[in-house]
N, CA and C of each residue as an Amber inpcrd file, in Angstrom:
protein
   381
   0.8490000  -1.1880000   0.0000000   0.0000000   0.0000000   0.0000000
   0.8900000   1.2440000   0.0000000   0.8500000   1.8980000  -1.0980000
   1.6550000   3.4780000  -1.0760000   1.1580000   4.4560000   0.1260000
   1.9390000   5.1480000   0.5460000   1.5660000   6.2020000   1.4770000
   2.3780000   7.0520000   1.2490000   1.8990000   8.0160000   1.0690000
   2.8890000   9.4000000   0.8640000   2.2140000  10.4190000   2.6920000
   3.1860000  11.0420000   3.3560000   2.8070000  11.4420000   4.3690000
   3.7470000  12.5130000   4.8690000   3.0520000  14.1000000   4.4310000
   4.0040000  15.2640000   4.7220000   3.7600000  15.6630000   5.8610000
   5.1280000  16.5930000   6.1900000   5.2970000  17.2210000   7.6540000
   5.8290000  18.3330000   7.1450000   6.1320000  19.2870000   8.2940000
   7.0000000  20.6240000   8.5020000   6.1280000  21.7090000   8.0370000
   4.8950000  21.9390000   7.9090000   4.2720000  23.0870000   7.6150000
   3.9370000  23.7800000   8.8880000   3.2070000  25.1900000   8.6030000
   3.2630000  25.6610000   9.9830000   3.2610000  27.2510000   9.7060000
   3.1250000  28.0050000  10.5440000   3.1150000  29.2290000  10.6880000
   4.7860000  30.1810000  10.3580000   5.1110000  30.7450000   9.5700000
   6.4850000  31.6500000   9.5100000   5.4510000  32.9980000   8.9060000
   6.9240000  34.2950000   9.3780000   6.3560000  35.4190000   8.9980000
   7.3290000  35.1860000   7.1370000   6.9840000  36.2390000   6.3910000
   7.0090000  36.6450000   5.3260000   8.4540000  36.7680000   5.5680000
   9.2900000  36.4020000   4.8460000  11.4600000  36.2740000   4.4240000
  11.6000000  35.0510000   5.0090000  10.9080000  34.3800000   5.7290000
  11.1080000  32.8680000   6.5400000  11.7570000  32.1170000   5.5650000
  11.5240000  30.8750000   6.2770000  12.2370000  29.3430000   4.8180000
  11.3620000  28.1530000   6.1960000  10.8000000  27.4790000   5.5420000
  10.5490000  26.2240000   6.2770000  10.8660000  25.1840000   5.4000000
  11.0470000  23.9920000   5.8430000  11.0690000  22.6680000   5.1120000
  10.3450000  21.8280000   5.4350000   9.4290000  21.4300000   3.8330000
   8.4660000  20.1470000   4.0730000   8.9230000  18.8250000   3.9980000
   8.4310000  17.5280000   4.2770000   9.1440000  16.6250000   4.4380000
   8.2080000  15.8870000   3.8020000   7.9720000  14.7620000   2.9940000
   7.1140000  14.0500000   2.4500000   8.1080000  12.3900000   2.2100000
   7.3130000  11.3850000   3.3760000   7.6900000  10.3310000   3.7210000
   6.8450000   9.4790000   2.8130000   7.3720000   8.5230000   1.3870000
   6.7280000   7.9400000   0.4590000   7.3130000   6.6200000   0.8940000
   6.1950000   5.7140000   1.1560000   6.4290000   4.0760000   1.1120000
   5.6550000   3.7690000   0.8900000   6.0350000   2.0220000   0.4710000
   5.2160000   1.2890000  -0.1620000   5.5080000   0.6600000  -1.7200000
   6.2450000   0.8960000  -2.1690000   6.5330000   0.5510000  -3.8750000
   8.1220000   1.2830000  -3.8460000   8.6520000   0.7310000  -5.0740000
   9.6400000   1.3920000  -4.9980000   9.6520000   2.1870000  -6.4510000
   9.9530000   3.7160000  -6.2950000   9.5240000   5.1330000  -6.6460000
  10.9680000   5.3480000  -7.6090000  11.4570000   4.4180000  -8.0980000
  12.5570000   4.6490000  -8.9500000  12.1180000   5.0340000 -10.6680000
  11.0290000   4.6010000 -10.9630000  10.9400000   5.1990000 -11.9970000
   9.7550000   6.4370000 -12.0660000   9.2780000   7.0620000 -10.8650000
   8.5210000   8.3270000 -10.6100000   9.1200000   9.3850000 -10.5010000
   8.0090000   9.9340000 -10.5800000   8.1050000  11.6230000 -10.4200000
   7.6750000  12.0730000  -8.9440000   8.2140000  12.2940000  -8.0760000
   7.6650000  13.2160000  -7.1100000   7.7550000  14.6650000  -6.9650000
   6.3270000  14.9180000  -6.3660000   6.2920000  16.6120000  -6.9720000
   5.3360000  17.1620000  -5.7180000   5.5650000  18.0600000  -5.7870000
   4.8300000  19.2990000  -4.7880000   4.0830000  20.4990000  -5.2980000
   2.1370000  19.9940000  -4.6030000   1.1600000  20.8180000  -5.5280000
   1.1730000  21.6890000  -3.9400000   0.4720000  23.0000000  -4.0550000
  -0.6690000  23.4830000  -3.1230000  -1.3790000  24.3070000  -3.8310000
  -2.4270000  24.2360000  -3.1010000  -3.7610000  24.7560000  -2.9480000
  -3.9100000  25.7940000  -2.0820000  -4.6560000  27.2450000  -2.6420000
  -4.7470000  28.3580000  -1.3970000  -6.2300000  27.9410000  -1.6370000
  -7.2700000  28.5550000  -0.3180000  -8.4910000  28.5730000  -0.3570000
  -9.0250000  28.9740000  -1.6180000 -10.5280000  28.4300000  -2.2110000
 -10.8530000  29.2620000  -3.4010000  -9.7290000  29.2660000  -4.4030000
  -8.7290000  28.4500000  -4.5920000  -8.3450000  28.3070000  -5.6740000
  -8.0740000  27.1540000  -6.1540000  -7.2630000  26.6690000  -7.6850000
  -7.1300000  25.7440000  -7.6830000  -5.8780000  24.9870000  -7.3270000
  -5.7750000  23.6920000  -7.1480000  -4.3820000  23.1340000  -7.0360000
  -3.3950000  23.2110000  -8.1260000  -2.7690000  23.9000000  -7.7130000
  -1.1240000  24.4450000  -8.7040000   0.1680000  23.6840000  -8.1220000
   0.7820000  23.4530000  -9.4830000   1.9520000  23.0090000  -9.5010000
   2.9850000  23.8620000  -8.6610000   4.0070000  23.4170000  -8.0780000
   5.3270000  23.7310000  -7.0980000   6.7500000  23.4320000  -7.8270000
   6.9000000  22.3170000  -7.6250000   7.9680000  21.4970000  -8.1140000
   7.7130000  20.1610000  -8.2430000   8.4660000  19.7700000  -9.1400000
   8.8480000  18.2600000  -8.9800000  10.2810000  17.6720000  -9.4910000
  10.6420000  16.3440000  -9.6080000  12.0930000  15.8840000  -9.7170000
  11.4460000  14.4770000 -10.0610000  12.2770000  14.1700000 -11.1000000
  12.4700000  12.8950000 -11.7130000  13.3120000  11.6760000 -10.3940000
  12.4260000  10.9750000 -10.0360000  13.8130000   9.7720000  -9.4260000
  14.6190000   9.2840000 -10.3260000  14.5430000   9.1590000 -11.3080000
  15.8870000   8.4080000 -12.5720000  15.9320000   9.6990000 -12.9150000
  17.3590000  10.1570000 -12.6230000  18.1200000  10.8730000 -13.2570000
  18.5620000  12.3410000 -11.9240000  17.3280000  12.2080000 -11.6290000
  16.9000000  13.8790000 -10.6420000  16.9080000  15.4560000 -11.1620000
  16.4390000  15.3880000 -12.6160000  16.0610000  16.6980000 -13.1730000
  14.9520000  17.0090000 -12.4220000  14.8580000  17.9580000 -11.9120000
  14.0890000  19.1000000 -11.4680000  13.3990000  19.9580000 -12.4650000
  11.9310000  20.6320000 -11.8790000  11.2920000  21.3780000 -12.3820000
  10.4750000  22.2800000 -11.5760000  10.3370000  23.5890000 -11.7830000
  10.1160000  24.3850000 -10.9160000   8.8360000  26.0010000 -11.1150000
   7.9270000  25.7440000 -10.4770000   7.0230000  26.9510000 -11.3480000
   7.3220000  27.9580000 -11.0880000   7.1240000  29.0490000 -12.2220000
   8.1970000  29.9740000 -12.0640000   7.7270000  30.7570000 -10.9990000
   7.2130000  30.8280000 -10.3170000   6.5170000  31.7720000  -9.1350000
   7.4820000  31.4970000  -7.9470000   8.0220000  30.1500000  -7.9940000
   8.9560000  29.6990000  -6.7410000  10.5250000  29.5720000  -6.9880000
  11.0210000  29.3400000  -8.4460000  11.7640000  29.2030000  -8.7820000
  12.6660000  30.3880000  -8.4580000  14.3260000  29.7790000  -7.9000000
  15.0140000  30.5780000  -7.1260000  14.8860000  30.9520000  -5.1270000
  13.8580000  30.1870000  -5.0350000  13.8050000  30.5670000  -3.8400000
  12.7970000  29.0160000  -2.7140000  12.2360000  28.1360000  -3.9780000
  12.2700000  26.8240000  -3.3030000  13.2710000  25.6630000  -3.9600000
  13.3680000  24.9820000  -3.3440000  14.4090000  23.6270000  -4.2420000
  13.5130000  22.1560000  -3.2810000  13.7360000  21.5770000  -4.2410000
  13.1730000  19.8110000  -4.0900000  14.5160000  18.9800000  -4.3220000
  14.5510000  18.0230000  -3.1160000  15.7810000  17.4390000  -3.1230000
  14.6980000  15.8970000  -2.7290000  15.5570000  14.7220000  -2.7810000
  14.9610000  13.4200000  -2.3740000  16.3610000  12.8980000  -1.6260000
  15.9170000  11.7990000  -0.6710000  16.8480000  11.0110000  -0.4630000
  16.1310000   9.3690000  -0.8200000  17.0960000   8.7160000  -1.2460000
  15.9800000   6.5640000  -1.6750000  16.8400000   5.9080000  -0.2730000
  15.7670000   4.8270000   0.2770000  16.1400000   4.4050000   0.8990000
  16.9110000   3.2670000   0.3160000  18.1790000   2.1000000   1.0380000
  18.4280000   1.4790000   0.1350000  17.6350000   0.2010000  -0.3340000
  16.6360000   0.1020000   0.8600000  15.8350000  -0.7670000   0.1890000
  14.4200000  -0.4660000  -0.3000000  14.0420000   0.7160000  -0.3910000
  13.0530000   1.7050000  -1.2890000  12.1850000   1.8460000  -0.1530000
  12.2200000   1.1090000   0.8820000  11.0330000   1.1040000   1.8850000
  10.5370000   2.2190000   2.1180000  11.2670000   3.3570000   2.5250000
  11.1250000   4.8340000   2.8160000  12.0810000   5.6400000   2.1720000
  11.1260000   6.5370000   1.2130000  12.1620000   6.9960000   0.4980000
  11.3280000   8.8720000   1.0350000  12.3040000   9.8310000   0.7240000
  12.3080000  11.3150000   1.4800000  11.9810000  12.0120000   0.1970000
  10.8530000  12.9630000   0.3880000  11.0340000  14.2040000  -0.5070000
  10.8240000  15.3430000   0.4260000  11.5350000  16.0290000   0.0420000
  11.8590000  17.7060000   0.7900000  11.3110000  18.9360000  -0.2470000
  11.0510000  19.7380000   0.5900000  10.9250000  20.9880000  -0.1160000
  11.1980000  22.1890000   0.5920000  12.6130000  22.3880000   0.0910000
  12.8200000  23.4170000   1.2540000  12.1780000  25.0010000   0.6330000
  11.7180000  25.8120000   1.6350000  11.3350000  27.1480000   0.8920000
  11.9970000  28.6360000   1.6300000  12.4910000  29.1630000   1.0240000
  13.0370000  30.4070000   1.6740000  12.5090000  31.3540000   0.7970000
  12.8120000  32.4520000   1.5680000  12.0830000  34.2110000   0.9330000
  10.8730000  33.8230000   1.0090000   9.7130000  33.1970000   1.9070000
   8.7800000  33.0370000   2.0510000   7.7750000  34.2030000   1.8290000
   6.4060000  34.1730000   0.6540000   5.8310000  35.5760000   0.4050000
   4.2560000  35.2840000   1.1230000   3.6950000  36.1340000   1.7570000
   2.5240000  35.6440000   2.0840000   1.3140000  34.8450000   0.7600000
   1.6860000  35.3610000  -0.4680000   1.0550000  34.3010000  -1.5600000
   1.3590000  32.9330000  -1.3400000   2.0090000  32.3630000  -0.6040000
   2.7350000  31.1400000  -0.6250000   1.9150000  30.4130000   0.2380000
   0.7840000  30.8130000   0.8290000   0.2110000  30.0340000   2.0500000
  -0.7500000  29.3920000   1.4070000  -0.8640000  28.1990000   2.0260000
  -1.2880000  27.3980000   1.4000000  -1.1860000  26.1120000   1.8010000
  -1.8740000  25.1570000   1.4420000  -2.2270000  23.2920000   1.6480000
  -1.1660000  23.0080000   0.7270000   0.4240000  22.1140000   1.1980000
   0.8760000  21.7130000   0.4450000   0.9950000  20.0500000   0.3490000
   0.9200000  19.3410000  -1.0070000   0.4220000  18.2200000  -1.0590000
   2.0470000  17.6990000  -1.9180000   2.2400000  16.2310000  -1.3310000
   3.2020000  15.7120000  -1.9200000   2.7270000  14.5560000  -2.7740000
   3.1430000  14.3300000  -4.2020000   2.2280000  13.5310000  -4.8370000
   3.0460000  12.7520000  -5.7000000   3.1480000  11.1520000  -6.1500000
   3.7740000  11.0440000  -6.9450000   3.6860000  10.0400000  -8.0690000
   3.8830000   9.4670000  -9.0230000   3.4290000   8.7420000 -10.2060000
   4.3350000   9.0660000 -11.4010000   4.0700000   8.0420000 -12.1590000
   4.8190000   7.6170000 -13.7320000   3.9920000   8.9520000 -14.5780000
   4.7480000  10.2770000 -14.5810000   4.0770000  11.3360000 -15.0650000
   5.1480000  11.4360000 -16.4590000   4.2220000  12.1450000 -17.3340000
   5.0550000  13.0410000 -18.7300000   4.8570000  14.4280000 -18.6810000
   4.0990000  15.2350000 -17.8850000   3.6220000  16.3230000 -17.6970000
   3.9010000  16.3500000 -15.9910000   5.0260000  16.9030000 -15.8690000
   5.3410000  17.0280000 -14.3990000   4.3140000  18.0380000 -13.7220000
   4.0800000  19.1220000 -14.1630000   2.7600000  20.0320000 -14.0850000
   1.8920000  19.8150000 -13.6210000   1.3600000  18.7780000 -14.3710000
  -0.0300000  18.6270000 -14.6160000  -0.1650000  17.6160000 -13.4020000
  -1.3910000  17.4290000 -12.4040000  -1.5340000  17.0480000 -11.3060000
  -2.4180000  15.5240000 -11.6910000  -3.1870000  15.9980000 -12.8710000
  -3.9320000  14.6270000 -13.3560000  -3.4200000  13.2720000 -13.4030000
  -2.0040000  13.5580000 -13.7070000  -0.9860000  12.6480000 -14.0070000
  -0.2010000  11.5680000 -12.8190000  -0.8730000  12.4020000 -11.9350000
   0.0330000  11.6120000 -10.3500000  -1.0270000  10.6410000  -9.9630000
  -0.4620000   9.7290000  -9.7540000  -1.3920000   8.5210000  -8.9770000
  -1.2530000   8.4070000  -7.3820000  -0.6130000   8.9990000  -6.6130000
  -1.0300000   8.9780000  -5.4500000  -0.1940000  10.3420000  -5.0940000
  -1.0920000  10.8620000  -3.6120000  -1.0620000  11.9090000  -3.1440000
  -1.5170000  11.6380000  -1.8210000  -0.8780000  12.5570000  -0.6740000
  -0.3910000  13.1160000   0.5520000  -1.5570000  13.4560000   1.4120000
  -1.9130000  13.7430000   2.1750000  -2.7600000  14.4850000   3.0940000
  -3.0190000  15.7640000   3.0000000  -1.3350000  16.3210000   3.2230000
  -1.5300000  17.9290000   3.0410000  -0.5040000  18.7400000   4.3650000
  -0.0540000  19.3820000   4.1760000   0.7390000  20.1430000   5.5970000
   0.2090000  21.6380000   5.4050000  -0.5840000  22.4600000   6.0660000
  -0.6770000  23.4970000   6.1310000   0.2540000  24.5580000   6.1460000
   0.3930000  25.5250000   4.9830000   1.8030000  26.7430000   5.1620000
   1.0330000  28.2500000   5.4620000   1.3110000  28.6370000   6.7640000
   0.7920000  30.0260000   6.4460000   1.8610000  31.0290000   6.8890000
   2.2380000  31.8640000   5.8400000   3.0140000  33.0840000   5.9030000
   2.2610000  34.3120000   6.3600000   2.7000000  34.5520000   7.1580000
   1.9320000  36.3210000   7.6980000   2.8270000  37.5190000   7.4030000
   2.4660000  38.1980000   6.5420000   3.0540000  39.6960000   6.5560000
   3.4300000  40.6030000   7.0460000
């Protein structure tokens, strides 16, 4: 059974940096994509980042780009494998439900494409 299961969200003021943590087991995620959507109230779920496990190209929407990065660590026996998202220069636009999600994608973007997804860690930046 896959489980994807994020942490580290939480309250920072506006220039902050927090780091999310998204704990994926269950299968082994060597030929996925893991990626990072959120959602603000009233809107829709938007792309963050994501990273290829074969290879580890990165991709980044340009709204965050320069100021979040997505790193992974594999476990060696895939059991628990790590996705991070660290975020600095934190803007109060940034608050938000962030969801860690991951699947055999061609459209890293596109959220349709992920077959399993996270709970959610709450981010709220205050101004």
């Amino acid at each position: 059974q896959v489980q994807l299961v994020e942490s580290g969200g939480g309250l920072v003021q506006a220039g902050g940096s927090l780091r999310l943590s998204c704990a994926a087991s269950g299968r082994t995620f060597s030929s996925y994509a893991m990626g990072w959507f959120r959602q603000a109230p009233g809107k829709e779920r938007e792309f963050v980042a994501a990273i290829r496990m074969s290879g580890g190209s990165t991709f980044y929407a340009a709204s965050v780009k320069g100021r979040f990065t997505i790193s992974v660590t594999i476990s060696r026996d895939n059991a628990k494998n790590m996705v991070y998202l660290q975020m600095n220069s934190l803007k109060s636009e940034d608050t938000a439900v962030y969801y860690c999600a991951a699947g055999q994608v061609r459209g890293l973007a596109n959220p349709n494409e992920y077959d399993y997804w996270g709970q959610g860690t709450q981010v709220t930046v205050s101004s």
